[in-house]
N, C-alpha and C positions, 0 to 999 in steps of 0.2 A: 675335301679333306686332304691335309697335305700329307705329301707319299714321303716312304723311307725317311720316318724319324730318327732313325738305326741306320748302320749300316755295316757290309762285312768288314771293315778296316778297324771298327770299334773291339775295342777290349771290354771284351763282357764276363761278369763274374757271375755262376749259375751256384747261390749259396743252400746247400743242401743238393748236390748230386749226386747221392748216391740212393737218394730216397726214391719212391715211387715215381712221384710226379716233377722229381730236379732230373732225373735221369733220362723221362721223356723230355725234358724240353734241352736238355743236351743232346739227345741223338737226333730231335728237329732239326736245331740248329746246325747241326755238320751235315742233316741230309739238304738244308738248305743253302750249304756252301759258306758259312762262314767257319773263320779258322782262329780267330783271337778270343778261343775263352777262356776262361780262368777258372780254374775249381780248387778245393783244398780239403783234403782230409781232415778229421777230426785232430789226428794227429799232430800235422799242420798247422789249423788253426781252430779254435777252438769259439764258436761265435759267445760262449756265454762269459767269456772275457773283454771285457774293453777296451785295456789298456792294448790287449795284443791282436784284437780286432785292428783298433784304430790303426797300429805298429804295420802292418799287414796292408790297410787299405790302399798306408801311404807310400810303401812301396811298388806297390804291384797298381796301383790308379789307374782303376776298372772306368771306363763312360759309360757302361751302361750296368745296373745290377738286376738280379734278380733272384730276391728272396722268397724261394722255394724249402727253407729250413725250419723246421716246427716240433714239437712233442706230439704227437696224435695218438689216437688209438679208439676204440670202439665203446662201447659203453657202459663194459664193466671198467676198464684202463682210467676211463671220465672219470666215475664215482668212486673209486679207490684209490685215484692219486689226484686230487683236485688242487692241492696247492701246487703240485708239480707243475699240472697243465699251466694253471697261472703264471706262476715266475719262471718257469724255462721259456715259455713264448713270450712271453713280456722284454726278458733281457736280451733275446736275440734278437727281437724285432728293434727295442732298443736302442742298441747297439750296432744293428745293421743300418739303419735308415738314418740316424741321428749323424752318424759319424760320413755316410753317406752325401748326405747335406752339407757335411763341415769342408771333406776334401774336394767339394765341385764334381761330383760325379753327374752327367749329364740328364741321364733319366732312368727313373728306380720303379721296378714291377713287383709289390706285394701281391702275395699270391693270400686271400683268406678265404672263408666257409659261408656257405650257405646256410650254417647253424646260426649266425649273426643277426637271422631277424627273429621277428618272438613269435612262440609257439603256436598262437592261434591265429596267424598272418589271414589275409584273404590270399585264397588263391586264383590264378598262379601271384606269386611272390615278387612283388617291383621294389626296385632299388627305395624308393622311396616309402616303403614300409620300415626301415631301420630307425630302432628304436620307439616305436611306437605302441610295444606294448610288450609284457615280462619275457623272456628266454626260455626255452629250454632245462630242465633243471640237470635233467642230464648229463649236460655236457656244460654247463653256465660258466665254468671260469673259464676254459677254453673258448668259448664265443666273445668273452668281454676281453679276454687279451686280442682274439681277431680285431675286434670292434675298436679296441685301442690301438691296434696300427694300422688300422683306416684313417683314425680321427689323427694319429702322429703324420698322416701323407698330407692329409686335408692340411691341418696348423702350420706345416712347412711349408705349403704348396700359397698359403695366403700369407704367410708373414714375408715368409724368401722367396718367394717363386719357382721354391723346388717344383722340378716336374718328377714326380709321383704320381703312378696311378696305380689300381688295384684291379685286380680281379676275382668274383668270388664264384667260385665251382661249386657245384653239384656233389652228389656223393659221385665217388671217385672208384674206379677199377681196374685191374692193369696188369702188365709184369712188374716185379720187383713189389706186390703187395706183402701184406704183415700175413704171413697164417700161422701168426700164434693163438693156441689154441682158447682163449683167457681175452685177451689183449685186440683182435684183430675187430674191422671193422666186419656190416651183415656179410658180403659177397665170399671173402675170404673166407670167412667163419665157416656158412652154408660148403662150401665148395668142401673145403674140409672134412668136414661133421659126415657130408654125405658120399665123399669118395671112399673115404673110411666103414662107415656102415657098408657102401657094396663091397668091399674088402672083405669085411668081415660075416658074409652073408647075413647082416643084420634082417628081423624083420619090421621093423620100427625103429624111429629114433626122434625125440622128443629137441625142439628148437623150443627157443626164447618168445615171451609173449604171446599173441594170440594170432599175430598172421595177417593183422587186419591194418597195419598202419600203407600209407603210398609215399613211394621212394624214388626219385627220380637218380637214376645211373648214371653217369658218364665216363666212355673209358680214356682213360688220361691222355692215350696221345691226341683227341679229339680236344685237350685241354692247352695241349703244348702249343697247339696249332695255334689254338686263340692266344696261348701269349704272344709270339712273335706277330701274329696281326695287331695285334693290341701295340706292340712297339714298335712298329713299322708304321702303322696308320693311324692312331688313335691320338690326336689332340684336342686335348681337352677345353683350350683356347678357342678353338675354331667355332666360327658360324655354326657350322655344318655338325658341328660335334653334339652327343647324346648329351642334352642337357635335364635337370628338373624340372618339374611341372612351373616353378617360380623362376623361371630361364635362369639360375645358377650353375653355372659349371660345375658336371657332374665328374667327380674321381674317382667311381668305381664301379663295375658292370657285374652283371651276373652274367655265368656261363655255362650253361645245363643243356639239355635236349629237347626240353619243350613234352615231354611226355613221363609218365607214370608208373607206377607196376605196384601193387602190392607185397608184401613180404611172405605171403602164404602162396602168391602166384611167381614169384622169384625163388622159390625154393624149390617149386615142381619142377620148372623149368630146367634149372640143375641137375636135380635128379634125372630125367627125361635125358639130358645131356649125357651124364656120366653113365646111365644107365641103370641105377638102383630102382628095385622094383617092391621096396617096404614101403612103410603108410609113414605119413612126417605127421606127428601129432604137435599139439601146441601148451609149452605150461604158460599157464596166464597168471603164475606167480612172479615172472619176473617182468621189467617194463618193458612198454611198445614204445618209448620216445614219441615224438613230436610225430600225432594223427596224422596231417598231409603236410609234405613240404616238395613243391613243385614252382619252380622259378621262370619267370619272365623273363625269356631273354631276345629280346626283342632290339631293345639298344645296342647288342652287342651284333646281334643280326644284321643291324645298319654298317658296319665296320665291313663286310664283306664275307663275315666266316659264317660256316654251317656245320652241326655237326656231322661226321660220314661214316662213324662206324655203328649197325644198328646194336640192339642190346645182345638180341640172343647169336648174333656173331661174335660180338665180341664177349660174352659169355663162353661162348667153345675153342675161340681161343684158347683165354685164360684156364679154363679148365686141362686143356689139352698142356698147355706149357706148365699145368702144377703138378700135374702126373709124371710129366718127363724129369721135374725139379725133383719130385719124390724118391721114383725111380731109382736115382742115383746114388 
C-alpha cells in the first residue's frame, strides 16, 4: 500500500468543523502536526451556495478536502423534516465534490452513514450489501442523499479519475454532540433524559420504543483516526488495496467497532454511569429503527487502523463533559 497519499505541506479544507465529527478530525489533524488547514464559518462560506462555493474554492485551492458537512439529527429530526434531509445534503455534497473535481483538488474524503445499506442487511454489514435491498424508512432521504455522494465519488472517480473516497461510520458519539432534546441522536438523547431524571430525583422515566433493537457506537475521535489513515494510506488503485468480491476497485469502507449493545442495555449502562437509581420503562408506541445494524469492518482493518476507545469509557467521558457543559 503506498504511504503518505497526504501530507503536512498540503492545504486541507475540513468542511463542516465545527460539527461533531469535522471538529474531531481537526484536532487529529493538528495533533498530528499538520498546519495548512482550511476552515470556514457558515458566515464565511455558506456550502448550500454554489456559485460562492465554487468563488471560495478557487481562491483558497485546498489539495486535499474533506467533507464532514451534513444535515443530521435523530429520528424524530428524520421523519419531521425529510425534504430537508434530502436537499440540504444533496446540494452540499453537490457542491462540494463536483466543483472539487472542477478545480484539481487532489484527493476528496466524503464522510457518509451506515444508514446506507437496507434495513434487513445480513449481519455484520459488508460494503457490498449497498443497495440490495429497501432502506430504512426512518431515515430514507437522508440515506439516499448519502448513497448519492458515494455514487457522485464513484462517477467521478471513473469518468475523470477523481481520487474520491468515502468513508461510512457507525453511529457516532463524542464532544460537540446534538442534546437537543427532540432532535438529537440515541446517546445524546439517553444521556440527557437520564442526567435530568437523577436531577430531578425522578422515579421512572419512559425512553423510545422497546429497547430491543442492536446499535453499534463509535466515538468519533476513533473516527478522525480512520480519516487521516484513509488519506494517508488508502489507495484505492493499488494491488494491495480493499477490493469487491468482482476485484473492482472498491471507494468506500465501513468504519465501526466490530461490536453491539442493545438500546435497553445502552441506556442502563448510562444510568449505572450517571448514577440514577429509577426504572427506564419502554413505550413501544414509538419506532425502534432498523432491528440490527452492525458493520464489517474488516477492509478497513487491513489499512492499519483499530478502533481504541472501548464504549463504556468513552460513554463516561462523554457524560462527564455534558455535565460540566450543563453546569455552566
Amino acid at each position: 500500500m503506498t504511504n503518505k497519499l497526504i501530507n503536512r505541506g498540503d492545504q486541507i479544507f475540513i468542511a463542516g468543523h465545527r460539527g461533531m465529527v469535522g471538529s474531531s478530525i481537526l484536532r487529529c489533524f493538528r495533533n498530528k502536526g499538520y498546519k495548512n488547514l482550511l476552515v470556514a464559518d457558515r458566515s464565511e462560506l455558506n456550502l448550500l451556495d454554489y456559485a460562492a462555493t465554487k468563488a471560495w474554492f478557487q481562491i483558497k485551492r485546498p489539495d486535499v478536502v474533506v467533507l464532514a458537512a451534513a444535515k443530521v439529527g435523530g429520528i424524530y429530526a428524520n421523519n419531521s423534516y425529510p425534504a430537508d434531509f434530502l436537499i440540504e445534503n444533496l446540494q452540499i455534497q453537490l457542491n462540494v465534490i463536483t466543483i472539487s473535481q472542477e478545480i484539481g483538488v487532489r484527493r476528496l474524503l466524503f464522510l457518509g452513514s451506515s444508514c446506507i445499506y437496507p434495513r434487513y442487511s445480513k449481519q455484520p454489514i459488508t460494503e457490498e450489501y449497498l443497495l440490495t435491498g429497501s432502506l430504512e424508512n426512518t431515515n430514507e432521504m437522508y440515506a439516499i442523499a448519502k448513497i448519492t455522494g458515494i455514487k457522485l465519488c464513484q462517477a467521478l472517480h471513473e469518468q475523470f479519475g477523481f481520487d474520491a473516497i468515502s468513508l461510512m461510520p457507525t453511529n457516532l458519539y463524542g464532544p460537540g454532540d446534538n442534546y437537543h432534546p427532540k432532535n438529537s441522536h440515541v446517546i445524546p438523547g439517553l444521556i440527557q433524559k437520564i442526567t435530568l431524571a437523577k436531577a430531578k430525583g425522578l422515579k421512572e422515566i419512559f425512553c423510545w420504543g422497546t429497547g430491543s433493537p442492536l446499535r453499534e457506537f463509535m466515538h468519533v475521535d476513533d473516527l478522525a483516526e480512520a480519516c487521516i489513515i484513509a488519506l494517508e494510506k488508502w489507495d484505492p488503485s493499488s494491488d494491495k488495496a480493499p477490493r469487491y468480491v468482482a476485484d473492482k476497485p472498491l471507494l468506500f469502507l465501513n468504519v465501526g467497532t466490530g461490536k453491539n449493545i442493545s438500546i435497553r442495555e445502552l441506556a442502563s449502562t448510562i444510568a449505572t454511569i450517571v448514577g440514577f437509581k429509577g426504572k427506564i420503562l419502554w413505550d413501544n408506541r414509538y419506532p425502534d429503527g432498523t432491528p440490527q445494524k452492525l458493520l464489517d469492518i474488516s477492509k478497513m482493518l487491513e489499512l492499519g487502523w483499530t478502533p481504541k476507545i472501548a464504549l463504556e469509557q468513552g460513554l463516561s467521558r462523554v457524560c462527564s463533559e455534558y455535565c460540566s457543559y450543563k453546569d455552566k
